[in-house]
KOLGUPA-256557 format. One line per 8 residues: number of its first residue (from 1); their letters; for each residue x, z, y of N, C-alpha, C. Coordinates in steps of 0.2 Angstrom, whole numbers, plus 5000, padded with zeros to 4 digits. Atoms other than C-alpha are relative to their C-alpha. Example, Ala and Ser with C-alpha at 12.3 -4.5 7.8 and 13.67 -1.06 7.14 Angstrom:
BEGIN
1) as) 5004,5000,4994,5062,5039,4978,5004,5000,5006 | 4996,4999,4994,5068,5036,4995,4996,5003,5005
***
This chain:
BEGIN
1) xxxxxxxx) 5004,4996,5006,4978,4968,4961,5001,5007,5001 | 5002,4994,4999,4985,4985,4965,4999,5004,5005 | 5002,4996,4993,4980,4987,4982,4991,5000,4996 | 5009,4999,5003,4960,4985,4974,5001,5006,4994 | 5000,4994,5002,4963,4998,4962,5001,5005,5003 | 5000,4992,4994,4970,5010,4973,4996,5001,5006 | 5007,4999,4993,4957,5007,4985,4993,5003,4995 | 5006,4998,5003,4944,5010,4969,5003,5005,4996
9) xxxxxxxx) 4997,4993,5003,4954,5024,4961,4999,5005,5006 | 4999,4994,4994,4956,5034,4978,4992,5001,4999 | 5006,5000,5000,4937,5032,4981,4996,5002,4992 | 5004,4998,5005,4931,5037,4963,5002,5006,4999 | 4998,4992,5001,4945,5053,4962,4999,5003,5007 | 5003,4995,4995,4943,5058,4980,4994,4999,5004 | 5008,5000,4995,4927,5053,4986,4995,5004,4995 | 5004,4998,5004,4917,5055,4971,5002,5004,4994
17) xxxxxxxx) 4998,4994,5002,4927,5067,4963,5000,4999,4992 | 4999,5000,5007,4928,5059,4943,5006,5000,4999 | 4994,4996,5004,4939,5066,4931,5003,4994,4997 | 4997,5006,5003,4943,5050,4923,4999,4994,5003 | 5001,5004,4996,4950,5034,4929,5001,4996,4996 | 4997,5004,5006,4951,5020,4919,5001,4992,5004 | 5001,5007,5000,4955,4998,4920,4998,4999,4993 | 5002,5005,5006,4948,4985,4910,4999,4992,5002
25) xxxxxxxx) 4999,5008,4997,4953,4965,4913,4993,4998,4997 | 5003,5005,5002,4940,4955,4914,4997,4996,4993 | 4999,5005,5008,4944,4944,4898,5003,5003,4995 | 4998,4997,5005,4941,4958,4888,4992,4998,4994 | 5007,5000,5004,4929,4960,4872,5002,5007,4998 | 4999,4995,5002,4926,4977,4867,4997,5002,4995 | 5004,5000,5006,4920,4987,4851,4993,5005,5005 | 5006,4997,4998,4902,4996,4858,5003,5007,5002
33) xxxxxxxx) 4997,4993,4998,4912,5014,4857,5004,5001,5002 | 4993,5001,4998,4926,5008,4866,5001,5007,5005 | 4998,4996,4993,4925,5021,4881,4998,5005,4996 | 5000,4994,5004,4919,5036,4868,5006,5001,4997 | 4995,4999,5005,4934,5033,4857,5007,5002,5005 | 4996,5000,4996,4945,5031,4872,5001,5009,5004 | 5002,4993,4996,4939,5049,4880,5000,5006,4993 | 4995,4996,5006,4941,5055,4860,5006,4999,4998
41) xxxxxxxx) 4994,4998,5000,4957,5051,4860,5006,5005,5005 | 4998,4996,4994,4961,5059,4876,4999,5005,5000 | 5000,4995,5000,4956,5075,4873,5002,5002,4996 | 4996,4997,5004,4962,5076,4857,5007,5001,5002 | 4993,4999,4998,4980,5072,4863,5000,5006,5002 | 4996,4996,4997,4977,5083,4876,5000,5008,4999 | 5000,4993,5003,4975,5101,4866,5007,4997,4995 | 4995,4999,5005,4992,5093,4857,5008,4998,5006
49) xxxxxxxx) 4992,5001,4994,5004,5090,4873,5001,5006,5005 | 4999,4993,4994,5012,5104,4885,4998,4997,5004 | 5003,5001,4993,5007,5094,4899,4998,4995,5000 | 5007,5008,5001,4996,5080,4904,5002,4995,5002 | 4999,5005,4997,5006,5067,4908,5000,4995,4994 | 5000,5006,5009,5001,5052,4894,4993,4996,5007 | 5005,5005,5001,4990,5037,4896,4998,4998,4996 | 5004,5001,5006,4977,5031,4883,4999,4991,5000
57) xxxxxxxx) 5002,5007,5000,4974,5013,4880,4996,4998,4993 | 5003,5004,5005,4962,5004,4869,5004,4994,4996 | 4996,5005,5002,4974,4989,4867,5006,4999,4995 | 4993,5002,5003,4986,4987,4855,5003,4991,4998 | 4996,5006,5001,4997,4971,4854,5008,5002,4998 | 4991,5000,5002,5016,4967,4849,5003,5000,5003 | 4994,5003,4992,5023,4963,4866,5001,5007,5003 | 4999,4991,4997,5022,4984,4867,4999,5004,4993
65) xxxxxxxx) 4997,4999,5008,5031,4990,4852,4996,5008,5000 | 5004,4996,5002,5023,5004,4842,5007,5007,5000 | 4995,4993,5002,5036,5022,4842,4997,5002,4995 | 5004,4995,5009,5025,5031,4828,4992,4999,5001 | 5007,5002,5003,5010,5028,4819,4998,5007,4998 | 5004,4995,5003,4997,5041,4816,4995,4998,4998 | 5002,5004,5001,4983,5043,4807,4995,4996,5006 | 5004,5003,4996,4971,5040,4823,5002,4995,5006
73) xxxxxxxx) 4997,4998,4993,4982,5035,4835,5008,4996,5001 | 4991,5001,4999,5000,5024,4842,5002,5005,5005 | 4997,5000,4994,5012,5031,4852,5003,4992,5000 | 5000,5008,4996,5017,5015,4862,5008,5001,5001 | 4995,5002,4994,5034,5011,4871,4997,4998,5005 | 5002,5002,4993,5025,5002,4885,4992,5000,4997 | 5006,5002,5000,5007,4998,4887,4999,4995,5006 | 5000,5003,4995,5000,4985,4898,4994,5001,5006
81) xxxxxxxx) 5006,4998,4997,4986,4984,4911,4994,4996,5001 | 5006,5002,5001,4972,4977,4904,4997,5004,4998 | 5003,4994,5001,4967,4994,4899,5003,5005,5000 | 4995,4994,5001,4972,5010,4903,4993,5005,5003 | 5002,4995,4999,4963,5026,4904,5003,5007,5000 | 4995,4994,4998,4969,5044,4912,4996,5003,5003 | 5004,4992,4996,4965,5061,4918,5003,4997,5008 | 4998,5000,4994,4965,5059,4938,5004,5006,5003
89) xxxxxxxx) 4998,4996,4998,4973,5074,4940,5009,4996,4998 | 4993,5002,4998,4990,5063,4938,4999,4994,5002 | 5000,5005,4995,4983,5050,4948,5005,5000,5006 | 4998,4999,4996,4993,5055,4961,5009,4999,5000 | 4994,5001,5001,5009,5055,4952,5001,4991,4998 | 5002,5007,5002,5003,5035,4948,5002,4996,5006 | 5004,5006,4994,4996,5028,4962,5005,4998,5006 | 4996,5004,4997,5013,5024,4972,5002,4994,4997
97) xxxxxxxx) 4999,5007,5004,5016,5011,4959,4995,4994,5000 | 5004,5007,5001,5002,5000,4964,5001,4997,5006 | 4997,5003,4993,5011,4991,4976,5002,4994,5000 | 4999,5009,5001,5014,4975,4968,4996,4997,4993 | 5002,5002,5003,5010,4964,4956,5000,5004,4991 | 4997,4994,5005,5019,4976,4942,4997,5003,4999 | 5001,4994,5001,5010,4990,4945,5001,5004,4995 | 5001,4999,5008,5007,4992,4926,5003,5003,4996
105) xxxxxxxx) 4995,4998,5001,5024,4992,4924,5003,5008,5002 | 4998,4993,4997,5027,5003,4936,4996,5008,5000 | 5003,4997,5003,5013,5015,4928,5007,5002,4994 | 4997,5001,5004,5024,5014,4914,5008,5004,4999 | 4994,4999,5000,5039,5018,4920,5001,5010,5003 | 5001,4994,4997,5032,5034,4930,4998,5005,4995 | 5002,4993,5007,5024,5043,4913,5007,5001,4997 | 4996,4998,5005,5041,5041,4905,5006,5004,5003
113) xxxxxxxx) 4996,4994,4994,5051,5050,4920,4996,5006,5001 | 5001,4994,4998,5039,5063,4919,4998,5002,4992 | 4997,4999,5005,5045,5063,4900,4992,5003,4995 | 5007,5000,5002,5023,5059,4895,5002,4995,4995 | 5000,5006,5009,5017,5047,4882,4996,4997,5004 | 5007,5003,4999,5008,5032,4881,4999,4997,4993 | 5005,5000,5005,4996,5032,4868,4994,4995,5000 | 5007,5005,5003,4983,5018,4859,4996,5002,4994
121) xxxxxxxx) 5002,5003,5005,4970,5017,4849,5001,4999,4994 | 4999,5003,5008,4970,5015,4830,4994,4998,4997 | 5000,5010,4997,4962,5001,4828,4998,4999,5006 | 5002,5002,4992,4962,4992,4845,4990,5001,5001 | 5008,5000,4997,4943,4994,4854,5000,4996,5004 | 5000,5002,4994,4950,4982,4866,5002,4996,4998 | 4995,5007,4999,4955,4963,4864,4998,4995,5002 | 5000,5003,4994,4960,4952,4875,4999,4993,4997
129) xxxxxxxx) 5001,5007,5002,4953,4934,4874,5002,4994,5006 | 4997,5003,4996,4960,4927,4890,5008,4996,4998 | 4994,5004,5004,4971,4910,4883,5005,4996,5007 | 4998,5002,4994,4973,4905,4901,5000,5003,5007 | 5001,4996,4994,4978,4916,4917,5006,5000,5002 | 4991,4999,4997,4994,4925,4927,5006,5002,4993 | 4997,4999,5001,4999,4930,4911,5002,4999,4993 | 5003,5004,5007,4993,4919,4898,5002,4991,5001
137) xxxxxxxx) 5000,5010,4999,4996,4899,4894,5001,4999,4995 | 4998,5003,5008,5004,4889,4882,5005,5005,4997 | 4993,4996,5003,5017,4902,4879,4997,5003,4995 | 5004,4996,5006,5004,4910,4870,4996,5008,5006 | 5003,4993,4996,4994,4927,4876,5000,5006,4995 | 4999,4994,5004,4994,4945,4872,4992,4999,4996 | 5007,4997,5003,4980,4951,4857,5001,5005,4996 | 4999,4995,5005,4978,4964,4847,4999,4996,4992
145) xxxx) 5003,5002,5006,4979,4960,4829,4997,5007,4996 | 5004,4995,5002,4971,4977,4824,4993,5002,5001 | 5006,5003,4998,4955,4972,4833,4995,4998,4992 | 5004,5003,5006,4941,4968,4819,4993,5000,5002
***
């Protein structure tokens, strides 16, 4: 999974030179404004941070605890990669982390060593309907309950 993304992130930030890169699993449902709301959150953030290092997600679930509630907006402790949205200008500080199946994680772990945030959505734009996959079963699956 993250040799495919990095082979379509490399090609969208240096071939075709867009500013933003984003995922989105499959076995998502989305609200109609989901990438408008995603692209206003990210800008506002980004006139409120001294540097660009944050990820945005549409997704909120429980299995990635909430740090602070605002009104538009969580900061996260983790976030997963069923959605994630980012300036490609720290693509680069990223894109060694998609080496395994983790990537996500390891997304995750590189914003918080370059002492960035990760940032969702208030209310999710994004939920996941996938009951059965690599990271779903009986045990149950992620969802946002802030989805409506």
């Amino acid at each position: 999974m993250g040799d495919s993304l990095r082979v379509g992130w490399d090609l969208l930030s240096d071939v075709l030179g867009c500013n933003f890169l984003s995922c989105l699993d499959a076995d998502t449902m989305v609200k109609e404004d989901w990438m408008e709301r995603l692209l206003r959150l990210h800008r506002c953030f980004e006139n409120k941070m001294h540097h660009p290092y944050y990820i945005v997600s549409g997704f909120n679930t429980r299995n990635h605890p909430i740090v602070a509630e605002h009104d538009h907006y969580y900061l996260k402790e983790s976030i997963g990669g069923l959605n994630m949205f980012f300036h490609r200008r720290i693509y680069n500080n990223l894109r060694h982390g998609l080496n395994s199946i983790y990537w996500d994680s390891g997304f995750v772990h590189r914003i918080r060593a370059m002492r960035g945030k990760l940032i969702c959505t208030k209310p999710s734009v994004v939920q996941h309907i996938g009951k059965l996959g690599i990271w779903s079963g009986d045990h149950g699956y992620d969802f946002a309950d802030d989805f409506d």
